[in-house]
VOMI-105827 format. One record per residue (C-alpha): z, y, x; residue number from 1; chain. Coordinates in steps of 0.1 Angstrom, whole numbers, plus 5000, padded with zeros to 4 digits. Layout:
REM VOMI-105827
      w      v      u     k   c
      Z      Y      X   NUM   A
...
//
This chain:
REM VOMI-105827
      w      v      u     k   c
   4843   5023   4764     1   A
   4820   5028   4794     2   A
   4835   5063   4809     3   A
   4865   5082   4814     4   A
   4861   5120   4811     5   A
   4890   5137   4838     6   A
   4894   5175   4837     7   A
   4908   5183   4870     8   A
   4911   5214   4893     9   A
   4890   5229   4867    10   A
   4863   5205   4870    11   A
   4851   5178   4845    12   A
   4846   5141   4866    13   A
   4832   5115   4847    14   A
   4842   5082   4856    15   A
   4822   5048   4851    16   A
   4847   5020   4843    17   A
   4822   4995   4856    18   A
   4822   5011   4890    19   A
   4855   5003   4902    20   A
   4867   4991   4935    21   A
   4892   4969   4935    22   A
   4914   4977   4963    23   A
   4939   4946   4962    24   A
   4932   4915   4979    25   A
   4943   4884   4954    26   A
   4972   4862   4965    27   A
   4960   4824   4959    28   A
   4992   4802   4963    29   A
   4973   4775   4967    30   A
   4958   4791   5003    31   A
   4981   4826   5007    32   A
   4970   4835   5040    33   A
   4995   4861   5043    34   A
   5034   4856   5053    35   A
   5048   4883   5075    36   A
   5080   4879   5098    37   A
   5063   4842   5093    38   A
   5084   4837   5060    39   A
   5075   4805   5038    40   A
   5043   4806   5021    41   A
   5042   4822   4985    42   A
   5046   4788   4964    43   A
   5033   4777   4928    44   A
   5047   4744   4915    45   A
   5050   4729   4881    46   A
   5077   4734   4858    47   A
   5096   4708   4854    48   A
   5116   4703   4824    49   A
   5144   4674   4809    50   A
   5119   4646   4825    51   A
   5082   4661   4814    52   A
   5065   4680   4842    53   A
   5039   4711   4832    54   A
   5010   4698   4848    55   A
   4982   4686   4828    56   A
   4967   4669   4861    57   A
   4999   4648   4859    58   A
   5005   4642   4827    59   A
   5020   4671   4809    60   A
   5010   4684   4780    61   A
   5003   4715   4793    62   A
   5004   4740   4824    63   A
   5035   4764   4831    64   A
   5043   4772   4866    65   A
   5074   4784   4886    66   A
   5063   4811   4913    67   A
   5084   4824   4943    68   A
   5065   4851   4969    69   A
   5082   4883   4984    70   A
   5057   4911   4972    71   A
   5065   4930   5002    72   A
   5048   4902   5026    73   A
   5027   4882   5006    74   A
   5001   4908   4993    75   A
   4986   4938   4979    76   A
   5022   4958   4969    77   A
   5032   4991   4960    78   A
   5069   4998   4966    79   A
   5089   5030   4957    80   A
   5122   5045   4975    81   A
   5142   5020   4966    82   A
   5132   4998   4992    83   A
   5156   5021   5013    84   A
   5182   5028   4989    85   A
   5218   5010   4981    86   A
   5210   5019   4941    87   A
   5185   5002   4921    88   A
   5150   5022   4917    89   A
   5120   5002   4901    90   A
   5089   5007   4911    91   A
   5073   5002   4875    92   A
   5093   5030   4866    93   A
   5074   5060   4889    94   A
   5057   5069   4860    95   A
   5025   5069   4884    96   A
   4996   5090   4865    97   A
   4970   5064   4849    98   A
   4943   5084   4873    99   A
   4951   5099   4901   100   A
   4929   5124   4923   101   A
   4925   5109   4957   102   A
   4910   5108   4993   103   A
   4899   5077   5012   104   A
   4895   5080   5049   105   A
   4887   5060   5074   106   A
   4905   5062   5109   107   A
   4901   5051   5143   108   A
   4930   5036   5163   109   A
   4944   5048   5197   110   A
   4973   5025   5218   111   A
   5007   5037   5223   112   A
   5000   5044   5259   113   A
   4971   5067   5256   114   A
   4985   5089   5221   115   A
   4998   5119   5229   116   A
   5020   5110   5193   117   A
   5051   5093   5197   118   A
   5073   5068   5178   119   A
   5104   5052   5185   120   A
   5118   5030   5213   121   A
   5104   5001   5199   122   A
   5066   5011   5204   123   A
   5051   4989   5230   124   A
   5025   5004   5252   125   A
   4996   4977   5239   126   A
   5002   4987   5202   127   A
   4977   5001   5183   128   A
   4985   5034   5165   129   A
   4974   5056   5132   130   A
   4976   5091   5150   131   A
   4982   5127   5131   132   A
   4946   5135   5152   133   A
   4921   5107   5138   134   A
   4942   5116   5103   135   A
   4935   5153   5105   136   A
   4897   5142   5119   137   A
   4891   5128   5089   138   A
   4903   5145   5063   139   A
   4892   5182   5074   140   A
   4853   5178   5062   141   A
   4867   5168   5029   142   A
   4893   5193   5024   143   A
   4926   5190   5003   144   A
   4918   5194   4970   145   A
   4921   5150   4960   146   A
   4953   5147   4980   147   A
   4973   5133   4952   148   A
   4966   5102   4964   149   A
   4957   5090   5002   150   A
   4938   5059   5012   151   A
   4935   5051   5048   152   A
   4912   5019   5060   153   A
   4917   5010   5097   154   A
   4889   4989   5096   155   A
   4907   4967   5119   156   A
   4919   4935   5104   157   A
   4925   4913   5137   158   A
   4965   4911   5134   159   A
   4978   4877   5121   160   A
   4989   4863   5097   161   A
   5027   4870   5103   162   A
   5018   4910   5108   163   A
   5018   4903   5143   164   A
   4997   4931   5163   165   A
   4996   4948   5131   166   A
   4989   4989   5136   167   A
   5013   5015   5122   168   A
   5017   5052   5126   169   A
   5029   5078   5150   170   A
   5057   5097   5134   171   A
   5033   5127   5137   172   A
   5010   5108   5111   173   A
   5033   5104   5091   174   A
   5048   5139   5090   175   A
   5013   5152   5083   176   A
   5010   5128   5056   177   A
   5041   5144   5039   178   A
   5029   5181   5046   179   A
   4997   5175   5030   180   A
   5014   5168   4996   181   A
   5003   5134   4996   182   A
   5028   5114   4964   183   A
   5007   5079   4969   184   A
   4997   5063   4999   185   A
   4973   5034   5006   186   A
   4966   5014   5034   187   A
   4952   4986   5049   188   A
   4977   4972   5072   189   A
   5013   4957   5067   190   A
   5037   4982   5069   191   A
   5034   5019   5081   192   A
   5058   5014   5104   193   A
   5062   4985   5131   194   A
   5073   4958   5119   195   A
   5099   4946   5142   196   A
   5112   4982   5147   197   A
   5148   4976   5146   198   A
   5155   4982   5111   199   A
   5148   5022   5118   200   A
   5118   5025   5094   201   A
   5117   5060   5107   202   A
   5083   5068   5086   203   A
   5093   5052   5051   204   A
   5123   5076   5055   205   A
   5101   5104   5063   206   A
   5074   5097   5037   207   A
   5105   5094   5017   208   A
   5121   5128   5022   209   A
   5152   5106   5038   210   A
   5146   5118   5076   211   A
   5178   5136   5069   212   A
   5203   5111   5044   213   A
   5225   5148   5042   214   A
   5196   5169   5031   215   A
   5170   5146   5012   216   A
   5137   5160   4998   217   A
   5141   5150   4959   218   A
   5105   5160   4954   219   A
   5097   5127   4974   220   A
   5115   5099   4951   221   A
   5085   5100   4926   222   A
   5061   5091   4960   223   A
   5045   5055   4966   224   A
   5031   5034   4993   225   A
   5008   5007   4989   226   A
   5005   4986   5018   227   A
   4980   4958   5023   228   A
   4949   4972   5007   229   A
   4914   4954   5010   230   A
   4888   4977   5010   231   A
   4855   4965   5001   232   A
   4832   4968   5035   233   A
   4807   4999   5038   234   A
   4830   5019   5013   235   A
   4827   5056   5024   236   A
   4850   5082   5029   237   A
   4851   5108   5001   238   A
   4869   5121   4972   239   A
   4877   5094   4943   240   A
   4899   5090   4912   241   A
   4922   5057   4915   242   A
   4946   5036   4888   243   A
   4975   5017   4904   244   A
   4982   4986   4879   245   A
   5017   4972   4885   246   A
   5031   4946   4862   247   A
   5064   4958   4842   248   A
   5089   4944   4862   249   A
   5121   4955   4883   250   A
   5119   4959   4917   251   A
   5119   4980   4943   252   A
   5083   4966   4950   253   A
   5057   4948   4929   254   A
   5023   4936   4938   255   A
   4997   4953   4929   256   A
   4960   4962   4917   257   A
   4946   4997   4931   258   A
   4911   5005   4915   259   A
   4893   5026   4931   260   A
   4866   5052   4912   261   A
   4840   5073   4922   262   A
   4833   5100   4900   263   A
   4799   5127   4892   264   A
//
């Protein structure tokens, strides 16, 4: 099988397996670049059983590895409301559509002292900022008809390794995200909120539907965010189709693989 045939809006795409973009930047333990909040390094190590150690290299019989690595700082990870709720939700369990109509954009940046957006107290005047303007920029040309999915590239990659001097979006951004009917968000930056905000997370909740914990939008718990995208340089804006892979695990988060497809 070469290509996918996708009937959507009335319209037949045809999609060339081949001509994928892989979206997810792999996590190598043995050089994991990544740790925000400056957690421990994600870790591969030999299993050791009884006194025989999996390690070929020193002396097993074979290879098996233990793993540790928090999906939410290490990687590539897509992660569902239940990163906010007391009750277990699994990511794996969305039920995400195996190809889903979308719209990558690419956005400038603004600081917090120059937007006319806003976000919480913690904003600090030197931050840079994903504004509802440079969203609204970019996606007009294209229109609103592959909005099941949003992919946003910064094109700014300069924060460290911790997240430190990461971007993140105005709560205007993020509002407009949710009143374009945008269920699965991509981007390329660690969180879409700051992350040493206090523990406010005031746009999960709003992408969420949980702005208001008495009046929740249920139409939001099937929605996804998948932070810590690599997009392939010189990839244009446009109109795509894309597969989020997620191994079948619990969690409110897994890492993951995003392929991205153009289409004719």
């Amino acid at each position: 099988m070469t290509r996918i045939e996708i009937l959507y809006n009335g319209r037949m795409h045809t999609l060339r397996l081949q001509e994928s973009i892989k979206l997810s930047a792999q996590l190598c333990f043995a050089d994991n670049a990544i740790n925000l909040y400056g957690i421990l390094p994600a870790l591969e190590e030999p299993l050791q059983y009884g006194s025989s150690l999996a390690s070929v290299k020193l002396g097993g019989s074979c290879n098996a590895s233990i793993i540790r690595f928090v999906p939410h700082c290490h990687g590539t990870h897509t992660e569902c409301i239940g990163h906010l709720l007391p009750d277990v939700h699994d990511v794996a369990e969305l039920n995400i559509p195996p190809f889903i109509a979308a719209t990558l954009i690419h956005v400038p940046l603004e600081r917090a002292s120059q937007m006319k957006d806003h976000y919480n107290i913690h904003a600090a005047a030197d931050d840079w900022i994903i504004t509802a303007g440079a969203i609204e920029r970019a996606i007009t040309p294209l229109g609103s008809d592959y909005l099941q999915a949003l992919v946003i590239a910064t094109d700014n990659n300069t924060w460290l390794p911790d997240g430190n001097g990461a971007p993140y979006f105005s709560h205007q951004a993020m509002e407009l995200v949710v009143k374009s009917g945008v269920q699965h968000l991509l981007v390329d930056i660690p969180s879409i909120d700051k992350l040493n905000d206090g523990g406010m997370m005031d746009n999960h909740r709003c992408f969420w539907g949980l702005s208001d914990p008495c009046n929740p939008i249920k139409e939001r718990n099937v929605a996804s965010i998948t932070e810590m995208i690599r997009l392939p340089a010189n990839t244009p804006s446009g109109h795509y189709f894309i597969s989020i892979q997620l191994p079948d695990l619990t969690g409110d988060a897994l890492p993951s693989k995003p392929l991205l497809f153009p289409f004719f």
